[in-house]
C-alpha positions in Angstrom: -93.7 36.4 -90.0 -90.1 36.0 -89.1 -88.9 35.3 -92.6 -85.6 37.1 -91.1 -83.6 34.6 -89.7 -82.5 37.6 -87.4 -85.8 38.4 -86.7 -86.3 34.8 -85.4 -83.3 34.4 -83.4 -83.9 37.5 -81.5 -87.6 36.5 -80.6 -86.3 32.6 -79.3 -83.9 34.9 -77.5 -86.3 36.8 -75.6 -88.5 33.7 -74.8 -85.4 31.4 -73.7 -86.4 30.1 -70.6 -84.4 31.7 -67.5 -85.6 31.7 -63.7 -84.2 35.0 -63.1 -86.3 36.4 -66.4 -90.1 36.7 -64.6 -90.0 37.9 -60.6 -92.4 35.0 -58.7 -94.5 38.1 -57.3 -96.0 39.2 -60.5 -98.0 36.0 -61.1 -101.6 36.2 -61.0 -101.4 32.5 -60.5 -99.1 30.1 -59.1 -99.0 26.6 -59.2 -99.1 25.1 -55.3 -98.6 21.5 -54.9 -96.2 19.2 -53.6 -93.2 19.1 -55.3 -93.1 15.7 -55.5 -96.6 15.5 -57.3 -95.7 15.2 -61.2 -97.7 16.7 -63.1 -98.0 16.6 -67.4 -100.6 19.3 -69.8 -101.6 18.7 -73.5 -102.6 22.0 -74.5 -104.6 21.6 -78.2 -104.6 24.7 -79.8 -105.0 26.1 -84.0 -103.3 28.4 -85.9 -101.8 29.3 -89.3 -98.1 29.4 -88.1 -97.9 25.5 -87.0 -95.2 25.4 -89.9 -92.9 27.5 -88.2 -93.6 26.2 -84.7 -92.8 22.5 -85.8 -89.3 23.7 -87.6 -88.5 25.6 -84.3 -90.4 23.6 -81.5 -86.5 22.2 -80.2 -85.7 26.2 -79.8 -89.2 27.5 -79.0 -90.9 24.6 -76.7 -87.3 23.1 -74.8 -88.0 19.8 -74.4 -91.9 19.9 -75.0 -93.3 17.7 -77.7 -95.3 19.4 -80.9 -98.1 16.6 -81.8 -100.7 16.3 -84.5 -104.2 15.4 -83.8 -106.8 14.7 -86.3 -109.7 15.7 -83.1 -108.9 19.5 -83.4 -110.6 21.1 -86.0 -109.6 24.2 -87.7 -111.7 27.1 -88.3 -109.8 28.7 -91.8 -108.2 26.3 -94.4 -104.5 27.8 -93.9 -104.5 26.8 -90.3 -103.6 23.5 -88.3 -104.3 22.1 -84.9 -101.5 21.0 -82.9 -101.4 19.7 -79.4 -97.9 20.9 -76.9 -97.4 18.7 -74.8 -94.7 18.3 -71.7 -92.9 15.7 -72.1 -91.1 14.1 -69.8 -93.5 15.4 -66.8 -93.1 18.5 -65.3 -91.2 18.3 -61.6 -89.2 20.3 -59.8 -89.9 23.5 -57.9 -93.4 24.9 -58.4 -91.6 28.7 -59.6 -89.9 26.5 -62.3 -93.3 24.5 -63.3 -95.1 27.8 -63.1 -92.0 29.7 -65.5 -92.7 27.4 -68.2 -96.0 27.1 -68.4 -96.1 31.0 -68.9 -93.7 30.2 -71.5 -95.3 28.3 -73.3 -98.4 30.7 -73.1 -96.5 33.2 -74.3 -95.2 31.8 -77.2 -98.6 30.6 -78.9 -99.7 34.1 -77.6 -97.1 35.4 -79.4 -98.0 33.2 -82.7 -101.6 34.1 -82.6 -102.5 30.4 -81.7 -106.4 30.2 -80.2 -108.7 27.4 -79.2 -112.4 26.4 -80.0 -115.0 23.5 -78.9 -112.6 21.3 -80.5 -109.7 21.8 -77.8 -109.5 20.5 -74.9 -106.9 21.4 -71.5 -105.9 18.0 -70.4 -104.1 17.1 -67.2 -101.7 14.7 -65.9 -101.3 13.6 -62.2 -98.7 11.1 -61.8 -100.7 8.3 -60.1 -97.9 7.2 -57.8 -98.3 10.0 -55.7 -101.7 8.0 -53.9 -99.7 5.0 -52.2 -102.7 3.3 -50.5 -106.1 1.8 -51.2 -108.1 4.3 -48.9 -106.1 6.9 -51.2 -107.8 5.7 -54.5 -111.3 5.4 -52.5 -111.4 8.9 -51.5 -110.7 10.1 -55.1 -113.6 8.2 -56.0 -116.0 9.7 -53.7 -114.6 13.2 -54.1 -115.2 12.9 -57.7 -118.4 10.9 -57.9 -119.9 13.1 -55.7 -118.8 16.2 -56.9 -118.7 15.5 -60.2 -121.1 18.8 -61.7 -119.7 21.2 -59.8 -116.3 20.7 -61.3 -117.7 20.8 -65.1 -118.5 24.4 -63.3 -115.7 25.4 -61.7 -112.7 23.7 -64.8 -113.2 26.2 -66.5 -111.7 29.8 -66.3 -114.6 32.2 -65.4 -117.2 33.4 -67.4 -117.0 29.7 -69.9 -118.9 26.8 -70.1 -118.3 23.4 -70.2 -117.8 22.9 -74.4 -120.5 20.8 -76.4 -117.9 18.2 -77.2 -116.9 18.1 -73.2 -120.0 15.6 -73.3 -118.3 13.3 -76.1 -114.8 13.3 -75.6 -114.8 13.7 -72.0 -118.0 12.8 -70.4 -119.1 12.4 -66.9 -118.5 9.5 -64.7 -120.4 9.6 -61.7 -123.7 8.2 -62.6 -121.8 4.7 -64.1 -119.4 4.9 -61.3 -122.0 4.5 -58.5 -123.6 1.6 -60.8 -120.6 -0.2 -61.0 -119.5 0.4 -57.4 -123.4 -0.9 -56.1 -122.9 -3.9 -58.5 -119.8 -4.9 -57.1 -117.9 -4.6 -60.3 -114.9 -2.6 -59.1 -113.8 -4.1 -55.6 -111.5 -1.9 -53.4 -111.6 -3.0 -49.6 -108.1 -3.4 -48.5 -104.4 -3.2 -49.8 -104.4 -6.5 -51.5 -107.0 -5.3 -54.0 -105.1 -2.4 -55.1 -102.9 -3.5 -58.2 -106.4 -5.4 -59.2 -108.4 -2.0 -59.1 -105.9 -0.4 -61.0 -106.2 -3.0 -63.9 -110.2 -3.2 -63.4 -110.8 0.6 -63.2 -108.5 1.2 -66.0 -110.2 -1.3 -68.5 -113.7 0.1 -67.4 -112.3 3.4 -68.2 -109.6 2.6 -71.4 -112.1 4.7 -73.7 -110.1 8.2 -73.9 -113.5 9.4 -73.6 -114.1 10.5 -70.1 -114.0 13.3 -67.6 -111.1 11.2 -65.4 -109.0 8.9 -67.1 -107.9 5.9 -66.0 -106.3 4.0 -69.2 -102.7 5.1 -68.3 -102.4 2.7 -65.2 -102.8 -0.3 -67.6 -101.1 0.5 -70.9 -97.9 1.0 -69.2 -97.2 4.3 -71.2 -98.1 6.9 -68.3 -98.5 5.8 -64.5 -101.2 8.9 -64.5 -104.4 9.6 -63.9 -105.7 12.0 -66.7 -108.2 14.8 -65.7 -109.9 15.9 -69.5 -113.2 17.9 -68.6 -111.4 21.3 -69.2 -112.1 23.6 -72.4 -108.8 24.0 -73.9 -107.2 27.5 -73.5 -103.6 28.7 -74.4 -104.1 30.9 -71.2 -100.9 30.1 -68.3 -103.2 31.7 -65.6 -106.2 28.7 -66.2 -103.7 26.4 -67.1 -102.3 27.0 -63.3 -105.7 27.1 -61.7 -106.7 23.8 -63.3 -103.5 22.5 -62.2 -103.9 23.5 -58.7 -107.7 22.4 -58.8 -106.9 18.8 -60.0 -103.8 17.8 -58.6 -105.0 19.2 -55.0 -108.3 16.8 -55.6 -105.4 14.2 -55.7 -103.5 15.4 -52.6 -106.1 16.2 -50.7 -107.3 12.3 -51.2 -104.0 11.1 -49.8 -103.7 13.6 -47.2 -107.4 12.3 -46.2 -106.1 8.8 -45.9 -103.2 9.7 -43.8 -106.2 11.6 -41.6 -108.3 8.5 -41.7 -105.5 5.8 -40.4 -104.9 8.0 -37.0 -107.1 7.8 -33.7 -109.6 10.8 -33.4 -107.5 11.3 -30.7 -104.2 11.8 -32.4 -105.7 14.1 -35.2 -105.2 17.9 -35.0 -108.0 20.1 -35.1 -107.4 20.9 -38.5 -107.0 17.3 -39.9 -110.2 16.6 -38.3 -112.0 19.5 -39.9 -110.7 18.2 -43.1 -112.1 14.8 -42.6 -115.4 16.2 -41.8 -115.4 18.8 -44.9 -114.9 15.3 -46.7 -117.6 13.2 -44.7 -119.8 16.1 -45.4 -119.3 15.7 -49.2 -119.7 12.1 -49.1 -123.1 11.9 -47.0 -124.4 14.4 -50.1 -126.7 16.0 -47.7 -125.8 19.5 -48.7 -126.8 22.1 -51.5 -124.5 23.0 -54.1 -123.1 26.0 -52.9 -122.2 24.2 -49.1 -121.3 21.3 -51.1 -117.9 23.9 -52.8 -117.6 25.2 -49.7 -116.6 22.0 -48.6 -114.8 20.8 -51.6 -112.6 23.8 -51.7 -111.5 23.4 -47.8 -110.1 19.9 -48.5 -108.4 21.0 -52.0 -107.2 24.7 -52.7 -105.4 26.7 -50.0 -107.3 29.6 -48.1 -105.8 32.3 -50.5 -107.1 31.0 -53.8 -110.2 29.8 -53.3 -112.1 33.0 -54.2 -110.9 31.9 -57.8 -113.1 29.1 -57.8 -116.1 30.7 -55.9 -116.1 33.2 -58.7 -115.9 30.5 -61.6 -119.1 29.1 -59.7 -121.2 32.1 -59.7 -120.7 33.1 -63.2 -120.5 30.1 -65.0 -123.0 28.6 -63.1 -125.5 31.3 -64.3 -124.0 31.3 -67.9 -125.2 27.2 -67.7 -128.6 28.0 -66.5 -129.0 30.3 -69.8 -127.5 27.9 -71.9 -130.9 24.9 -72.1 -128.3 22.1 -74.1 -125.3 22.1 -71.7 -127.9 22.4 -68.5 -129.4 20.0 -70.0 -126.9 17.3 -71.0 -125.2 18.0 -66.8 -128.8 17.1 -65.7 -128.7 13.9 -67.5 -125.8 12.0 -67.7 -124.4 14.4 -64.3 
């Protein structure tokens, strides 16, 4: 494949990143955040061209680094798992986060690349966009409390959460409300911030789980690291996950904005918010109520029919599945 240096050149050609190359209104999905959210992906994917793609990656990936990692199994012996990943952070509009992304996709599209149990689709948050201590409490309780539903809904539809999911990113909310009851992780004013920080992140420095909390200790990434997705070479889920993750974030310092005002001075729709989110927290609903609620607080109006349908048929794809129902009931 490409053997013709001609051949090559013309296909880098086609791919180079331009803003003016892909019109905004075509996209099935579009990443919508705030632009001052940053926001890194590691997308682990196999193939037999991996040769080619580390020779080129400066032409091909702009900027992106091509990584080995020994966690990625291959299927065939000719072929090799790599992980792409963006680095430095992607900022900047959200048509020019989207742009690449779809790049990317398009090249290991292009170079037959695929991904299997072994892949994961991890994502960065940069954790300086939460700037208080009622911030990092309401991620908490949005993820400890709807922790199962989004092993349902990170994934595209019609997937399940992958067996290894369980391993290399398992759930948190059972050991989080022990630690939390025990008084292991205090968080009560602005003072115990930079101390939660270090706490949380050496109860969590164990790549190992579905949020990840290492980077706000080692120094090397101020983010918080979001792992429970299957991996997928896929710009559209890659986008949705994005949106699903880093709006769990916003949402949990637009809710602490909400919570330092007077009931007085909030507008009707900050207040709904805030009760969408005490809703969630009192866990007195079902499931289905329970994403209802979620999704108010963390995808806009438009694109929340994405997630309803990941619900439905993954939820049902779960129920047929006895070791990932399972494994959710237990340790979920």
């Amino acid at each position: 494949m490409y053997e013709n240096m001609e051949e090559k050149k013309n296909f880098i050609r086609k791919l180079s990143y331009s803003e003016n190359d892909t019109k905004e209104s075509s996209y099935t999905s579009q990443i919508d955040l705030p632009e001052n959210m940053t926001i890194g992906i590691e997308i682990e994917c196999i193939g037999n061209k991996t040769k080619f793609l580390k020779e080129n990656q400066s032409e091909l990936f702009s900027g992106w680094k091509l990584k080995e990692d020994k966690s990625i199994l291959p299927e065939n012996k000719d072929e090799e798992g790599i992980e792409i990943v963006s680095d430095p952070f992607l900022t900047g509009s959200n048509k020019m986060t989207t742009e690449k992304i779809r790049k990317i996709g398009a090249i290991l599209s292009e170079f037959n690349q695929y991904t299997n149990d072994t892949c994961g689709g991890h994502i960065h948050i940069g954790a300086d966009y939460l700037t208080n201590v009622d911030a990092w409490k309401n991620l908490l309780e949005i993820w400890g409390n709807t922790e199962r539903i989004l092993y349902i809904i990170g994934n595209e539809k019609g997937s399940i959460p992958r067996e290894k999911a369980f391993k290399f990113a398992s759930p948190i909310s059972k050991e989080l409300e022990r630690m939390l009851n025990l008084g292991a992780v205090i968080l009560e004013d602005e003072k115990d911030l930079d101390g939660f920080k270090h706490e949380i992140g050496k109860l969590y420095m164990y790549r190992d789980k579905s949020i990840n909390f290492e980077n706000l200790i080692t120094g090397e990434k101020n983010t918080i690291e979001f792992r429970l997705p299957n991996g997928t070479i896929n710009p559209d889920v890659w986008i949705e996950n994005i949106n699903l993750f880093g709006g769990i974030v916003q949402a949990a310092q637009q809710l602490s904005e909400i919570q330092s005002k007077l009931e007085s001075e909030r507008t009707e729709e900050e207040q709904e918010k805030l009760d969408c989110f005490n809703n969630i927290v009192n866990n007195d609903l079902d499931e289905k109520d329970q994403l209802e609620q979620l999704l108010k607080i963390v995808i806009s109006e438009k694109r929340r029919y994405i997630y309803k349908q990941r619900y439905v048929e993954n939820s049902e794809l779960i129920n047929e599945n006895i070791g990932i129902k399972t494994k959710m009931e237990n340790k979920i």
